[in-house]
SENUGU-355872 format. One line per 4 residues: number of its first residue (from 1); their letters; for each residue y, z, x of C-alpha. Coordinates in nm, 3 decimals, decimal comma. Each point is the difference from the previous one (the first is absolute). Layout:
REM residues N
NUM> a> Y:Z:X  ...
***
This chain:
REM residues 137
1> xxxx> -9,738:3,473:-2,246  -0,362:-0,031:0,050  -0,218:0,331:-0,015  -0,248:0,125:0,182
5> xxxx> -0,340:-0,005:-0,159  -0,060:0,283:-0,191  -0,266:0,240:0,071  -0,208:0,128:-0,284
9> xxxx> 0,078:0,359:-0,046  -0,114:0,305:-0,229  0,339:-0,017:-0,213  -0,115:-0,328:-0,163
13> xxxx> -0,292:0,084:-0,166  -0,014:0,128:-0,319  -0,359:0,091:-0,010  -0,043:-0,225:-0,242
17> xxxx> -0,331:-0,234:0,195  0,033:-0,300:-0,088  0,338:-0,014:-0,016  0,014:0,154:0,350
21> xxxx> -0,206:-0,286:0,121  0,196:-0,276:-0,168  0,361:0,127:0,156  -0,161:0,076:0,326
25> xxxx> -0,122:-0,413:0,002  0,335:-0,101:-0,181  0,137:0,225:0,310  -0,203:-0,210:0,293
29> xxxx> 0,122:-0,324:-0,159  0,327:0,092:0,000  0,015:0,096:0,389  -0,258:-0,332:0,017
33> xxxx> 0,285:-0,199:-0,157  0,240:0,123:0,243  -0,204:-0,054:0,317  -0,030:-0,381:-0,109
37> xxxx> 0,262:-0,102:-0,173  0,253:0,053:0,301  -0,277:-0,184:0,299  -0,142:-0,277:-0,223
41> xxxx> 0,273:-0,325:-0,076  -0,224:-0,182:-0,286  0,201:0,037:-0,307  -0,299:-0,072:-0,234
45> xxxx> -0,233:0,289:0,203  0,312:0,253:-0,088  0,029:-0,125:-0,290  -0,383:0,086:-0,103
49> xxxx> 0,023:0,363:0,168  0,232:0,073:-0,223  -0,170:-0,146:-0,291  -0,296:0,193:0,148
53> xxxx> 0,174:0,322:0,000  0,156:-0,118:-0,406  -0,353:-0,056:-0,158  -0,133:0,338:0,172
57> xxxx> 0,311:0,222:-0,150  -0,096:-0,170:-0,367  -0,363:0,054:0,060  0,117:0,390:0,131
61> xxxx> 0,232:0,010:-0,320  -0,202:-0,090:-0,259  -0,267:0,236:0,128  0,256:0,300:0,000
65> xxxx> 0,129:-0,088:-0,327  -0,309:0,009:-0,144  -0,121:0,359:0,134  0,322:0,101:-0,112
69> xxxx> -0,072:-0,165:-0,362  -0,316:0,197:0,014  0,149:0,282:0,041  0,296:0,016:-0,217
73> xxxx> 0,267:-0,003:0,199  0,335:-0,002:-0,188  0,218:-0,195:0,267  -0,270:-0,266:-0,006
77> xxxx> 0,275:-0,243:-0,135  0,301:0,073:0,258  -0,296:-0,004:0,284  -0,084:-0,292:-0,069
81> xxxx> 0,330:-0,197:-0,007  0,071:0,146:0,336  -0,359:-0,173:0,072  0,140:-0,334:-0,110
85> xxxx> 0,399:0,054:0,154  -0,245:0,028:0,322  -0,143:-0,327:-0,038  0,313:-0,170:-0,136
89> xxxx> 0,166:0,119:0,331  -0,278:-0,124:0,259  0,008:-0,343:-0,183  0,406:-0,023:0,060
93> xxxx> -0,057:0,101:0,314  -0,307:-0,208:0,093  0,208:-0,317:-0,143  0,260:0,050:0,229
97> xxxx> -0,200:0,034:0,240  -0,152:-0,352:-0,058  0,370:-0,136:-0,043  0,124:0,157:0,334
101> xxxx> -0,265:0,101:0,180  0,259:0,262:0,243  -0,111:0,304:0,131  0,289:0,176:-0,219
105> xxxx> -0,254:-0,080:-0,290  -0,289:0,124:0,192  0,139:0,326:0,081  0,117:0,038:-0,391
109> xxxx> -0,318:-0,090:-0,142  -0,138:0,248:0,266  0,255:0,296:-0,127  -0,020:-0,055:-0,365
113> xxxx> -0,352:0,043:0,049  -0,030:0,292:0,229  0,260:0,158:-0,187  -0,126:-0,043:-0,350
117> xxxx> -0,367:0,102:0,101  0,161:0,322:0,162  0,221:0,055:-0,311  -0,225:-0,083:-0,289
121> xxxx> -0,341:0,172:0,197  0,167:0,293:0,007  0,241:0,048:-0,268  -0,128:-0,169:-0,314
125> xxxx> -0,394:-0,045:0,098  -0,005:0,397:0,047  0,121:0,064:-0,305  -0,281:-0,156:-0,165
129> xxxx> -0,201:0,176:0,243  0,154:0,348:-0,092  -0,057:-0,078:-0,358  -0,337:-0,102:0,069
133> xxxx> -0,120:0,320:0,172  0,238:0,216:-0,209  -0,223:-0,156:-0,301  -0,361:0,071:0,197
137> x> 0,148:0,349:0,076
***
């Protein structure tokens, strides 16, 4: 099933800013990489949105992990395997993808993605965010 694009809304942010402003870009490439990947039929152009969309989420990870470093958080570990599961599961999917090229691997790469970001933005990111302001408090 292919989603709609998500609109940015309130519940995502974790008034946290720069981490705000890295899932709200991580959010527009997401709905970017669904808009494209379903009109264009260049493998290699799908290919690099993806890869686009893969460097950006380790550039977005390493920057979270290390605020939450900074800060002490105590499920900095289990945070960031999730971070790599993440990227394990794009690359699957982005290989198969390559291999079969079918809209069935479209639309999955589109729902792993839309459903982890909604999932891990507002599960596990907020509860560094509650133990960040909890801390500040």
């Amino acid at each position: 099933m292919i989603h709609e694009n998500i609109v940015w809304n309130s519940s995502y942010e974790l008034g946290i800013e720069d981490i705000d402003y890295q899932h709200h870009f991580f959010l527009n490439l997401i709905n970017r990489l669904s808009d494209e990947l379903l009109k264009v039929k260049d493998t290699n152009y799908k290919f690099s949105l993806i890869s686009e969309l893969n460097a950006y989420a380790r550039f977005h990870f390493i920057s979270e992990e290390n605020m939450m470093q900074r800060e002490g958080y105590p499920a900095l570990q289990e945070h960031k395997q999730l971070h790599r599961e993440l990227i394990d599961q794009l690359s699957i999917r982005q290989n198969m993808l390559m291999l079969k090229g079918s809209e069935k691997e479209i639309a999955e790469i589109i729902d792993f993605l839309v459903t982890w970001f909604l999932n891990h933005t507002t599960h596990e990111d907020r509860l560094f965010a509650d133990y960040l302001h909890n801390r500040k408090a």
